[in-house]
Structures are given as C-alpha cells and as structure tokens.
C-alpha positions in Angstrom: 46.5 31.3 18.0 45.7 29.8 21.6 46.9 30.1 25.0 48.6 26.8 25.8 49.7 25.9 29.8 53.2 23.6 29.7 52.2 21.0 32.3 54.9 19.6 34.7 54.2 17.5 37.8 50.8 18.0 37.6 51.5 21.9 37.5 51.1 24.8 35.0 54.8 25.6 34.5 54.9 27.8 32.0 52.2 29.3 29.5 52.6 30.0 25.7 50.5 31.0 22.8 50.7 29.1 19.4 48.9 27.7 16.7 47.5 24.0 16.9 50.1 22.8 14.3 53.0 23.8 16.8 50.8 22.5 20.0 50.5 19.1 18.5 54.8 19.0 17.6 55.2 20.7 21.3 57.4 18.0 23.0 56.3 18.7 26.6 52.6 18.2 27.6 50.3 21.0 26.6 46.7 21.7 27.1 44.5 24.2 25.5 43.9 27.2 28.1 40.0 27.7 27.7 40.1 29.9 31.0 42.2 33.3 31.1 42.2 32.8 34.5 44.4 30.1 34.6 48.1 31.0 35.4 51.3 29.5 35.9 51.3 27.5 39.2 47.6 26.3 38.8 47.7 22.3 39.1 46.6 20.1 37.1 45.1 16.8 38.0 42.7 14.1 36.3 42.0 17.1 33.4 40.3 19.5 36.1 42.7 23.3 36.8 42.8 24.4 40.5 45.0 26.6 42.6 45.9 26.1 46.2 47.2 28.9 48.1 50.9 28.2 49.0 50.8 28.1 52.7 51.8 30.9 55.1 54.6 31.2 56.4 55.0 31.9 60.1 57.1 35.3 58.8 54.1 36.7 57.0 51.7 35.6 59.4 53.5 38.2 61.9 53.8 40.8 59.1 50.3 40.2 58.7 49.0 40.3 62.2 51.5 43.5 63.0 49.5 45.2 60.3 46.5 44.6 61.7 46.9 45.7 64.9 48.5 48.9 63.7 45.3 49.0 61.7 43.2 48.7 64.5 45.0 50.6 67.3 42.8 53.7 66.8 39.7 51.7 67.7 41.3 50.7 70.9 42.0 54.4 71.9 38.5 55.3 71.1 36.4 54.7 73.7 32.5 54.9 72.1 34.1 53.5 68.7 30.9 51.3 68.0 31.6 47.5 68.8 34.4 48.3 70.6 34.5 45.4 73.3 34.2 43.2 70.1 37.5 45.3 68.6 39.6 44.8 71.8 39.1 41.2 71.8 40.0 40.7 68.8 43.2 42.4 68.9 44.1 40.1 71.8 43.5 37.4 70.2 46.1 38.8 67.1 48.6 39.2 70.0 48.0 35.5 71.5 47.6 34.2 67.9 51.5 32.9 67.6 51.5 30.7 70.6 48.0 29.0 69.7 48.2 25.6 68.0 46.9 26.7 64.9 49.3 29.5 64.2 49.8 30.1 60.9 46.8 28.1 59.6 44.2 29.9 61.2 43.7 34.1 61.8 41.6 35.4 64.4 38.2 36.9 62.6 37.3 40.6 62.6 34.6 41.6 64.1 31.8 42.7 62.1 
C-alpha cells in the first residue's frame, strides 16, 4: 500500500492509499506520493510538487494587522520597553498599511 495524489488541473485533488494493481486501473491520473508532506492542493507541474500560498485576502490582512497591534499595544505604553522608537514605527506603519499600494501583498516587518 502507497499514498497516491489524484491529479486535476495540475493540482493534488484528492489523496488515496492503494496497492499498485488498483493505481495502474485508477481512471484518473495518479502519481505515487514519495513525500508525506505533500497534501491536497499541492500543484503539480512538469512532474515537480509545489505549494503556493493562496493569496490574502484584504479581510484577513485587517484581522491580521488588528491582532498585531493589540499584540503590540503594551510596548507602546511602555516607555523604556527596549527598541521602543523601532516598536512605534512599526505600529504606524500596520495602521497606514491599507492605503499603501501594496496592501495585502506586503506586511510591514517587526522590529527585531
């Protein structure tokens, strides 16, 4: 028995395990799963698995961005918090974030 991925569109649809006899009769296009890291929605292109993160969407990149400055707003009300200048800049940068032109492509970096 072997993990199989069902391939669709260049995509892992779907992922079974069988024996090579039922592989081979398999209708749809299988290939042998070598790698138990590769999951359903992995593509599959030229015989080489990858994943690409499904991109952001503007929603989560709020949520996200929310989170972090509720994360950070201690730092900002501390004022010898080490690195702080580096902090506050950085959360202005989350709150201008949604009107730059990369928005939700590109998050502002913490600072170290």
């Amino acid at each position: 028995m072997a993990r199989y991925g069902i391939i669709e569109n260049n995509k892992v649809k779907d992922i079974i395990i069988a024996n090579a006899e039922f592989a081979e009769s398999y209708e749809k296009e299988l290939i042998l799963l070598e790698d138990d890291l590769i999951k359903i929605g992995y593509d599959y292109i030229d015989g080489v698995f990858s994943y690409t993160e499904p991109p952001i969407t503007e929603e989560q990149a709020k949520q996200w961005r929310n989170s972090e400055l509720q994360t950070t707003d201690r730092i900002a009300q501390t004022p010898d918090y080490a690195n702080r200048d580096a902090w506050i800049t950085y959360r202005q940068e989350l709150r201008d974030w949604p009107s730059t032109a990369d928005f939700p492509e590109t998050k502002p970096s913490k600072p170290e």
